[in-house]
C-alpha positions as CSV (number, residue, x, y, z in Angstrom):
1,X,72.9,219.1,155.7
2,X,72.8,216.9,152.2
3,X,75.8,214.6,154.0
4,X,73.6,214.6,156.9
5,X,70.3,213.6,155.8
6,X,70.1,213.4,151.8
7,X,73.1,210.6,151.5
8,X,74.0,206.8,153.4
9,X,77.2,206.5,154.7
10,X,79.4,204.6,152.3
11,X,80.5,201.9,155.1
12,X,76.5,201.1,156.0
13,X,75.7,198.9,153.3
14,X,78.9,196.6,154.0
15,X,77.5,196.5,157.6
16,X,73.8,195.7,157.0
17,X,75.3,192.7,154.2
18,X,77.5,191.1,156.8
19,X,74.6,190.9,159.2
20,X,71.9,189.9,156.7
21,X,74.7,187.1,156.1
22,X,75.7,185.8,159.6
23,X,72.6,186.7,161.4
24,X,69.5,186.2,158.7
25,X,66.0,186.1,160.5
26,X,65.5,182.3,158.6
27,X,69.5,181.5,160.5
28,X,68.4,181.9,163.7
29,X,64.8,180.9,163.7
30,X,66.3,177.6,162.2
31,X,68.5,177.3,165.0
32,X,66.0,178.0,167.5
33,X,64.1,175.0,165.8
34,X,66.7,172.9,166.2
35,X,67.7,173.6,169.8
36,X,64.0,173.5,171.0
37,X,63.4,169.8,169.0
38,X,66.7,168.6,170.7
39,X,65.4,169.7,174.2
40,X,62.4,167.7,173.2
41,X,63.8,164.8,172.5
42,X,66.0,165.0,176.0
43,X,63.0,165.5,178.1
44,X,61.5,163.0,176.6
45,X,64.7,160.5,177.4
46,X,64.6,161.7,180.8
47,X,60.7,161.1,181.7
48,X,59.6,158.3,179.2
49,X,59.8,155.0,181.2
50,X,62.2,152.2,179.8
51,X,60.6,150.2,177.0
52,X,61.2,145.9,177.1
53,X,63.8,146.0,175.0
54,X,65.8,149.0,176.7
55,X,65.7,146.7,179.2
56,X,66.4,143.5,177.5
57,X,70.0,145.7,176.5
58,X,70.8,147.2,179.6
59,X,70.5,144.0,181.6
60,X,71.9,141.1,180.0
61,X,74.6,142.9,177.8
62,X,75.6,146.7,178.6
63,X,77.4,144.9,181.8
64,X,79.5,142.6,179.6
65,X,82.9,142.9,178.0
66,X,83.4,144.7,174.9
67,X,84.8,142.1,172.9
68,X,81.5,140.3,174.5
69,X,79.2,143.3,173.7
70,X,80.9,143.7,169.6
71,X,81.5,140.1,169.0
72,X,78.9,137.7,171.4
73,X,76.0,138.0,168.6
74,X,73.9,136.3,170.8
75,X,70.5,138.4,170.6
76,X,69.5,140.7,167.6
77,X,68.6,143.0,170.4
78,X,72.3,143.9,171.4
79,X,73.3,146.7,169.4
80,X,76.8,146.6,169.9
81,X,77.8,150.5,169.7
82,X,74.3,151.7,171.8
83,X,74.9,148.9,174.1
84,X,78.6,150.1,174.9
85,X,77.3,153.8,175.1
86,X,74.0,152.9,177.6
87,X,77.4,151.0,179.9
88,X,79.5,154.7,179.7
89,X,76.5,156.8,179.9
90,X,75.8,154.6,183.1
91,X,79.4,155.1,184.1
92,X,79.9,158.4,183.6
93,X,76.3,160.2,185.3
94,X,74.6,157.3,187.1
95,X,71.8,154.9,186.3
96,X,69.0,157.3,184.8
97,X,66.8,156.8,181.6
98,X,68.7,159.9,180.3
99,X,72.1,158.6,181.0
100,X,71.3,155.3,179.6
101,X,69.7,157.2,175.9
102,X,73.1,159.3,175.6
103,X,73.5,157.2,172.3
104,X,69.9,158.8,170.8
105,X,70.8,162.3,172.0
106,X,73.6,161.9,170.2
107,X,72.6,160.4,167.2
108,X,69.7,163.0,167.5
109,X,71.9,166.1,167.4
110,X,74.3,164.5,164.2
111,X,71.1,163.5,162.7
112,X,69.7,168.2,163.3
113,X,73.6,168.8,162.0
114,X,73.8,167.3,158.6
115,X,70.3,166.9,157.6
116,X,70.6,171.1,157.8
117,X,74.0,170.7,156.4
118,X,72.1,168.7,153.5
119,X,69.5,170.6,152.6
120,X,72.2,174.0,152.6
121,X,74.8,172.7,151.0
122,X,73.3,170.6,148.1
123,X,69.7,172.4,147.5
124,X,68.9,175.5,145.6
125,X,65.9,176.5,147.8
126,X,65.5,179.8,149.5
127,X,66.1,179.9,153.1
128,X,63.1,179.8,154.1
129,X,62.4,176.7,152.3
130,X,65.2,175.2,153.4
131,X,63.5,175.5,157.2
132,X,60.2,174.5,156.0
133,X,61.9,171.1,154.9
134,X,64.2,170.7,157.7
135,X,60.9,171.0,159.9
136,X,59.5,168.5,157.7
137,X,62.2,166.3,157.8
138,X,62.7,166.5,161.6
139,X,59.5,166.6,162.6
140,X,58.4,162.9,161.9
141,X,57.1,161.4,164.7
142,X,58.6,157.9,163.5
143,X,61.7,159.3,163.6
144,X,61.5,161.3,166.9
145,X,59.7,158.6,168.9
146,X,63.2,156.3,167.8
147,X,65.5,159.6,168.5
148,X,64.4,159.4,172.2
149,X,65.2,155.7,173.2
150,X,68.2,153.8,173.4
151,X,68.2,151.4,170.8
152,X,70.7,152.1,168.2
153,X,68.7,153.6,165.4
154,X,69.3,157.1,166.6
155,X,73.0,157.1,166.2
156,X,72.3,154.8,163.3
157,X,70.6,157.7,161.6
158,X,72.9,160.4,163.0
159,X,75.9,158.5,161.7
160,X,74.1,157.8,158.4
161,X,73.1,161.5,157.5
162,X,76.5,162.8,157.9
163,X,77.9,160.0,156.0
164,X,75.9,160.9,153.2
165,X,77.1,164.5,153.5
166,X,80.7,163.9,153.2
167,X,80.1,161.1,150.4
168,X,78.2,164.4,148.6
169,X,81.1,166.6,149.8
170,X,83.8,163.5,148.6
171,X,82.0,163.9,145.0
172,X,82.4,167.4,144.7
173,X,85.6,168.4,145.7
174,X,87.3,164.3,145.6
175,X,89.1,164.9,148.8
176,X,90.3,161.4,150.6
177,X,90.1,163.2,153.9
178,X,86.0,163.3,152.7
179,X,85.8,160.0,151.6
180,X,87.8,158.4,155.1
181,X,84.8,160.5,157.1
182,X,81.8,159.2,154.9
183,X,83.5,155.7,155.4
184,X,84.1,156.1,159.6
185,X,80.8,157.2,160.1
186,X,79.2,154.2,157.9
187,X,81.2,151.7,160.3
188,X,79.5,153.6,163.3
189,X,76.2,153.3,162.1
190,X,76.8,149.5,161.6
191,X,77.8,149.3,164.7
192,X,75.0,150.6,165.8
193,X,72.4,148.9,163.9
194,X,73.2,146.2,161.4
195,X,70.4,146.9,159.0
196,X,72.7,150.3,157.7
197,X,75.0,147.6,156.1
198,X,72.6,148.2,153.3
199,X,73.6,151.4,153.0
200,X,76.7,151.2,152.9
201,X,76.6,148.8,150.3
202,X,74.8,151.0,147.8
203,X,76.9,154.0,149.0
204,X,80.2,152.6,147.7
205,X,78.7,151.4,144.8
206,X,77.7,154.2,143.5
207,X,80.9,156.2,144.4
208,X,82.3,153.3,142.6
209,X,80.8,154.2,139.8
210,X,80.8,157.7,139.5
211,X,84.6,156.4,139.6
212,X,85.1,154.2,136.9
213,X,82.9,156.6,134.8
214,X,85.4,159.4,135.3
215,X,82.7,161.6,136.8
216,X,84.3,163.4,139.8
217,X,86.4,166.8,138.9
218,X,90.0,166.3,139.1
219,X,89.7,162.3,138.5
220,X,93.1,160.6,137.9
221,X,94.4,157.1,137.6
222,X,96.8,158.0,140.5
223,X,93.9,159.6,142.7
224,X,91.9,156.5,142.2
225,X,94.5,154.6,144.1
226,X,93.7,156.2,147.5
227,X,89.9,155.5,146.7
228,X,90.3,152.1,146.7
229,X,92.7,151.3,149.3
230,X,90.3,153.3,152.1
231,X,87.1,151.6,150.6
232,X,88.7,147.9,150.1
233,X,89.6,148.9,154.6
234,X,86.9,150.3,155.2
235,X,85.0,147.0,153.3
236,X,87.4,144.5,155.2
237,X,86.5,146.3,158.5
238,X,82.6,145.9,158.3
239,X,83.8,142.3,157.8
240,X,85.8,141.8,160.6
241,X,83.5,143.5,163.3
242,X,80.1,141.8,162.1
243,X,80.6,138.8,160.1
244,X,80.9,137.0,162.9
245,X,78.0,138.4,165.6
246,X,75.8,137.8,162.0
247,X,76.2,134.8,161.5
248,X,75.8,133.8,165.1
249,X,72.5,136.0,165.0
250,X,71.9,134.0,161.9
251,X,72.4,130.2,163.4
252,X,70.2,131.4,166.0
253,X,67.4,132.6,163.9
254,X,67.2,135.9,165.4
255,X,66.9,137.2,162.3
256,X,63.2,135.8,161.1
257,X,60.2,137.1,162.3
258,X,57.1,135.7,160.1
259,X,55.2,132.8,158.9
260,X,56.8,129.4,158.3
261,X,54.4,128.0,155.2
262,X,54.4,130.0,152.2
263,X,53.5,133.9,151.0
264,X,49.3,132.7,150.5
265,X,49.0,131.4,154.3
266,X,51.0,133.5,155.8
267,X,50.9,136.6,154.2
268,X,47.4,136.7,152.1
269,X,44.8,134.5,153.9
């Protein structure tokens, strides 16, 4: 009777961890947040109505060649990777808003991975505070109204938030196969919106740095070799796929938006 009700079987304990591990209540109520934002965002690619420039992308460039699509730089508008993806998604399921936004679903569901991946990986908070942030973070309506429509800054973002997490990952354990991720996933969000060039600017120089200063566990002279030869590609790459398209966008002054006096006239008065 004492083994049968005084005492807890010696296995049970071992049980309940494993499930308070795999299947915590703050686990799955995260994940239904994320599923249930996603389906958000797709209904509202498949019923919102096709903003100007939407338009302006589909019809005068998602028809074109690629080498026409990555290389033209005729019209700030044509975001070369979310161009090519609105011509597949059109290919692929027929022309529909939600076809043509495949590029923000997309972008939408790196953008749920790695900002979770983020805030797990590289924060100390409990887990529910981890799913208080992540709600925070993806609940912004600047960023969902953008996730929704096809014009590159929803893969732009996507791309950029799991490039950050390998670069974090590359740091800690200084694994090339990191640092080649963190660097692909830049390009792509180049590719899909020119203003990330920014960031990856300020991302290689501070893994630079961190570099030169001998701050990475396991830093050799011989390990640094690899470091350099993927970023000095990776660098020579962002050249060869935008230099030109920029400075076409450039000579066409699709680049300025603003006043044409000085900061007083324009700006102030």
């Amino acid at each position: 009777m004492q083994k049968l009700y005084g005492e807890t079987p010696k296995h049970t304990p071992m049980i309940a961890a494993k499930t308070n591990r795999g299947f915590s209540v703050w686990t799955i109520l995260t994940l239904l947040f994320a599923i249930s934002i996603l389906a958000y965002t797709i209904i509202r690619a498949n019923v919102l109505s096709f903003t100007i420039d939407e338009s302006i992308s589909y019809l005068e460039y998602a028809h074109d060649s690629i080498g026409s699509i990555f290389f033209s730089g005729l019209s700030a508008n044509n975001h070369p990777l979310n161009t090519l993806l609105m011509s597949y998604g059109e290919h692929c399921f027929g022309l529909a808003e939600l076809s043509l936004r495949i590029s923000a679903i997309i972008g939408h569901t790196l953008f749920l991975i790695f900002s979770f991946l983020l805030l797990k990986k590289f924060t100390s908070f409990p887990k529910y505070a981890i799913l208080i942030v992540y709600i925070v973070v993806n609940t912004n309506p600047y960023i969902l109204d953008f996730l929704s429509l096809a014009r590159g800054y929803g893969i732009s973002w996507g791309a950029v938030t799991a490039s950050l997490y390998f670069q974090l990952i590359f740091l800690k354990f200084c694994k090339i196969k990191h640092l080649i991720a963190a660097m692909a996933l830049s390009i792509i969000g180049i590719l899909s919106n020119y203003t990330i060039i920014l960031f990856f600017i300020s991302s290689i120089s501070l893994l630079m740095f961190f570099h030169f200063t001998w701050k990475i566990k396991g830093t050799t002279i011989r390990s640094f070799i690899p470091v350099v030869i993927v970023i000095a590609c990776s660098i020579l790459a962002v050249y060869f796929l935008t230099s030109g398209p920029i400075a076409n966008l450039s000579q066409r002054n699709e680049f300025y938006f603003g006043g044409d006096q000085n900061l007083w006239v324009d700006v102030i008065v």
